[in-house]
N, C-alpha and C positions, 0 to 999 in steps of 0.2 A: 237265765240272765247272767251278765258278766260283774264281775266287781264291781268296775270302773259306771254300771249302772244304779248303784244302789245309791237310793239316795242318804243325804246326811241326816245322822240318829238312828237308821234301820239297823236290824239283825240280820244276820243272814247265816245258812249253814253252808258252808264249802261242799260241792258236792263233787267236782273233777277239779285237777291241777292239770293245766294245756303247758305248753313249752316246749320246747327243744333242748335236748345236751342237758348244759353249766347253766341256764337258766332256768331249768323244771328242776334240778337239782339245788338250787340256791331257795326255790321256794319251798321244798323242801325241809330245807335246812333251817330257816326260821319260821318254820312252824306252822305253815299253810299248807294241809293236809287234808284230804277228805275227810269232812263229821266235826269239821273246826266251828265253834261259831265266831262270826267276824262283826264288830262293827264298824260304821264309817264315823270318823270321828269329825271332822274337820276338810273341807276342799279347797285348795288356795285358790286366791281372786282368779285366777285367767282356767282353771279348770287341769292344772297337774302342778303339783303329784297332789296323791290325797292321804289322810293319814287313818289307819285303822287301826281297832282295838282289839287284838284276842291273845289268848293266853295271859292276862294281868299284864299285857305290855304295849307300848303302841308303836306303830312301825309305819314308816312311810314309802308310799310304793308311786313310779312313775304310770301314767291314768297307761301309757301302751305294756306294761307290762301286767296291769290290771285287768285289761282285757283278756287276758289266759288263765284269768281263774274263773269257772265257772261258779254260783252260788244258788241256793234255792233259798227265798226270803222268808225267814220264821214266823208262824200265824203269831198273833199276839190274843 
């Protein structure tokens, strides 16, 4: 499944980073890496962007750019 489907308060572990260029490199760059775990923190009213939690930091990402992260959801 894609980020942009996890619901809010789930885990999840990153398991591929999609993109192209300056933008697989941008997510990259803060920290969304295969083996990451991610939460979804919060989805604004109309459905983007959404905000996540991982690395003790929270990060806001637009829901299409969400869609290029692949994620596999953590059993509980």
């Amino acid at each position: 499944m894609t980020l942009d489907k996890l619901p809010i308060g789930k885990t999840a572990v990153v398991t591929r980073v999609g993109g192209e260029g300056a933008l697989r490199f941008r997510f990259l760059d803060m920290g969304i890496i295969p083996r990451t775990k991610i939460k979804v923190i919060k989805v604004a009213p109309l459905g983007d962007p959404i905000e996540i939690r991982l690395r003790d930091y929270e990060l806001t990402l637009r829901t299409e750019d969400a869609m290029n992260i692949e994620v596999s959801e953590e059993e509980e």
